[in-house]
N, C-alpha and C positions, 0 to 999 in steps of 0.2 A: 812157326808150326807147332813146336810144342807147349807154348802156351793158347792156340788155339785149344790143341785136345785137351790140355786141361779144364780151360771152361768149358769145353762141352762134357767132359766126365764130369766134374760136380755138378750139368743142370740134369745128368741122366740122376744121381746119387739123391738131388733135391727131390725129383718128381717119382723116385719110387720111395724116399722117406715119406711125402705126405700122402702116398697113396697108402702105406702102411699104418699110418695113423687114421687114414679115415675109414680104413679096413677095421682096427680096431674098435673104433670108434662103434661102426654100425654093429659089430661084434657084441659090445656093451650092451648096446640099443635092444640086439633079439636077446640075450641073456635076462636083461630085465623085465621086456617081455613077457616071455615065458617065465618066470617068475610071479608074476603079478597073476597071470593066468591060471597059475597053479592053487596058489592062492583064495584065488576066488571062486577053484573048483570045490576047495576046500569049506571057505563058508557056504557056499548054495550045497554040499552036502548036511551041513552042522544042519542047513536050515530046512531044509527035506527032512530031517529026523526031528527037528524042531515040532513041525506041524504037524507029524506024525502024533507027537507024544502028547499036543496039551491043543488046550481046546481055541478057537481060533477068536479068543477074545480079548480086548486091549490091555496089553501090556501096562498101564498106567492105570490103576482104581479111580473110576469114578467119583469124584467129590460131592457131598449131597450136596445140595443147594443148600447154602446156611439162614439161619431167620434173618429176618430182616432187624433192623438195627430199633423201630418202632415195638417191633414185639419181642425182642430183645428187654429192652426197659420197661414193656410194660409188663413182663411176667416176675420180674425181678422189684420192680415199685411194688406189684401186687402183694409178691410174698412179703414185703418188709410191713406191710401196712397192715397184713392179717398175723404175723409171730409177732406184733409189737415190736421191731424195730423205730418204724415209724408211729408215733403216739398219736392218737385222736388230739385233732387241732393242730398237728406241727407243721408248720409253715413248706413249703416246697418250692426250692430256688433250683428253678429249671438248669441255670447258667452249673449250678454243683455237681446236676444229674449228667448234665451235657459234656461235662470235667473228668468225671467221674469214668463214663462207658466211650471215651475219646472221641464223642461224634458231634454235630451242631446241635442248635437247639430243635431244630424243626422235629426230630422225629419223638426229640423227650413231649414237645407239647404235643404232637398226637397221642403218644401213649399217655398221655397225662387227661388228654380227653378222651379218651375210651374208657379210664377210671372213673373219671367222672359221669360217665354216664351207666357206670356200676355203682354209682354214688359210695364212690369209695376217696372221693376226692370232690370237695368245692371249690370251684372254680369261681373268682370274681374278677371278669372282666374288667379289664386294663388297673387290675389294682394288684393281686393275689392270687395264690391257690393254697387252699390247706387239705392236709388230711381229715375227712369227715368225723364230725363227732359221733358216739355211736347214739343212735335213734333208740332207746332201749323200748319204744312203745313195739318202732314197728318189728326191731329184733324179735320182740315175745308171739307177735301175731307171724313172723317168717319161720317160729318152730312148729307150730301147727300149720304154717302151708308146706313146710316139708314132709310133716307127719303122713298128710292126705298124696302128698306127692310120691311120698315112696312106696304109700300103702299098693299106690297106682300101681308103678313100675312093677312092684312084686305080680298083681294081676298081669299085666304087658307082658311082663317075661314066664309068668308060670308056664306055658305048654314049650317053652326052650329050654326047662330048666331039665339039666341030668344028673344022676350020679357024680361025673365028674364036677359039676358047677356047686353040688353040697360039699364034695371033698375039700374046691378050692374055700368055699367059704370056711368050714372047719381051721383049713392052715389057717387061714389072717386070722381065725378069732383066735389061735393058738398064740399067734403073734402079739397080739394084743393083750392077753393077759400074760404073757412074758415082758412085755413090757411096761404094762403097772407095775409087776412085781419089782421090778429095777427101779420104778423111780421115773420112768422117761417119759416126760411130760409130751414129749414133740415126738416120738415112734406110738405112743397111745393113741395121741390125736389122729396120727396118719393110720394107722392101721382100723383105726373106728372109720374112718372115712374111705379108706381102701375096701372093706368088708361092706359098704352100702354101695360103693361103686359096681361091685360085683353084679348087683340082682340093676343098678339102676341102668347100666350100657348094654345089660344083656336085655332090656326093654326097649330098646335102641329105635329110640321116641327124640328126632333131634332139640325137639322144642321143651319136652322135660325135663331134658338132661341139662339143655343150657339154662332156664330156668333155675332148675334145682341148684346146679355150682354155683350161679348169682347168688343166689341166698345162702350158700354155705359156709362164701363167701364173708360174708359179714357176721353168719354164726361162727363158725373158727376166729371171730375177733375177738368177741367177746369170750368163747369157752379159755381162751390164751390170755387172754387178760385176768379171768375171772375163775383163773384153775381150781386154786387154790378152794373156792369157795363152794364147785361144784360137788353133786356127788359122786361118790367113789368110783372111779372107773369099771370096779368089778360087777356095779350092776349093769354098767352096756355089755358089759362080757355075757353077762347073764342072758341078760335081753336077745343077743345075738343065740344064743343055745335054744332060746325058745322059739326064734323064727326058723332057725335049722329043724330042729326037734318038729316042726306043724311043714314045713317043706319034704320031709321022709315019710310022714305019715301021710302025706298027699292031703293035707286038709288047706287047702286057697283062704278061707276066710280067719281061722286062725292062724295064720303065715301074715295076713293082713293087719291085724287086730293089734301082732308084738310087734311089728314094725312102726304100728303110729304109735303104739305107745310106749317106745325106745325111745323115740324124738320128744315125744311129749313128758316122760319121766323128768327127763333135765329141766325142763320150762319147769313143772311144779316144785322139785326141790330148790330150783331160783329164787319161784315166789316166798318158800317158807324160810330158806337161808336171809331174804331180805327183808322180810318180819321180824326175824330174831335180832339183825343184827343193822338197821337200819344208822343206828346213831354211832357204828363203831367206822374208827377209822378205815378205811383202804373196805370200807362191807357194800355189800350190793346195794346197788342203788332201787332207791323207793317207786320208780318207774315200774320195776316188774310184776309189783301186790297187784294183783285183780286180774294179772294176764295168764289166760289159761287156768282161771281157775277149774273151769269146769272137767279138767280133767281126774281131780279128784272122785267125782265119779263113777271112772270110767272103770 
């Protein structure tokens, strides 16, 4: 008998010990619960004052779309073939270019054929490509189709032109003769070229624009080649003062007149620098005598 009640007090003792444990148990259970509830009341308040405060746009900026890997090399071939990196005639191994910007060949030959059809590159099937020699005939006839081209533009843009579009031209030519004065071959070149940008986008003629950078294209070859031999930068400075100077006074045809003959100045001191200096080493080449004479004239 008494070890009956024994086992029956310890199965009483077992089945209220595991009810005490799964007591706790579920004890644990709503503690963590509510815990986690609290919590979470927590963030969807942060986040109500969140939306409150800022405007309801994607937390991650937007990445632009990047160039493509074709216009990528071809802007970058471009520059090196108009600041003389690359030399008139030097050879171009796709496979160095392809090396070089981590990509295959395929996009360096597109960009290689888009140069070339800026004839900024000869392309000879299944043999070569080189960098184009410079043309110095058609060179001397591309500064008088700029001359007539920007004479244009100036017309195109005169009734957009304001106050502030003479201001901005003032600063670049400001620019530009701070940078003769230093010596800076390559901020002179840009800022003379940034200063005719000004009047030629504000003309915003697509077919002139892209025209005119084709050809300015291969004039910026030669002026970087041929710095040295040009004249002084301070007369495009000049030149630039006179088309400002006929731009305040509202006069269109004088605004017209020092813009072609800002382009055309350089063509005739080419002519006469390669007159004088024909048979001297590294001197202008004898191609430019007779081109653009006629602006002696003018």
């Amino acid at each position: 008998m008494l070890v009956q009640w024994d086992s029956a007090v310890s199965e009483s003792h077992f089945r209220r010990g595991f009810r005490m444990k799964r007591l706790k148990a579920l004890r644990q259970a709503i503690e963590y619960a509510l815990c986690i509830i609290d919590i979470s009341s927590i963030f969807d308040s942060r986040a109500r004052i969140t939306k409150e405060l800022y405007m309801p746009i994607p937390q991650k900026k937007i990445a632009e779309a990047p160039k493509s890997a074709k216009l990528r090399i071809y802007e970058e071939l471009k520059k090196w073939i108009i600041d003389g990196t690359l030399q008139p005639g030097e050879k171009i191994y796709d496979s160095e270019i392809a090396q070089f910007f981590s990509v295959s060949r395929t996009p360096v030959r597109e960009a290689i054929q888009l140069l070339a059809d800026q004839k900024l590159i000869e392309v000879f099937p299944g043999k070569e490509s080189r960098v184009s020699e410079i043309d110095l005939e058609d060179a001397g006839q591309s500064y008088q189709i700029l001359a007539a081209f920007h004479s244009l533009a100036i017309e195109f843009a005169y009734p957009k032109i304001t106050q502030e579009t003479i201001e901005q031209l003032k600063q670049t030519n400001e620019k530009l003769s701070a940078a003769i004065y230093e010596g800076s071959q390559k901020s002179a070149i840009r800022y003379d070229q940034e200063f005719h940008d000004i009047l030629l986008n504000l003309a915003a003629n697509e077919f002139l624009i892209s025209f005119s950078n084709t050809l300015e294209s291969h004039i910026a070859r030669i002026e970087n080649l041929y710095y040295d031999k040009l004249p002084k930068q301070n007369d495009s400075a000049e030149g630039h003062e006179a088309i400002i100077k006929a731009l305040e006074n509202k006069d269109l045809n004088s605004a017209k007149a020092a813009v072609s003959q800002n382009w055309l100045h350089v063509l005739d001191a080419l002519n006469k620098a390669g007159a004088a200096r024909t048979d001297a080493p590294g001197s202008l080449p004898t191609m430019f005598l007779g081109i653009g004479d006629k602006t002696d004239s003018d």
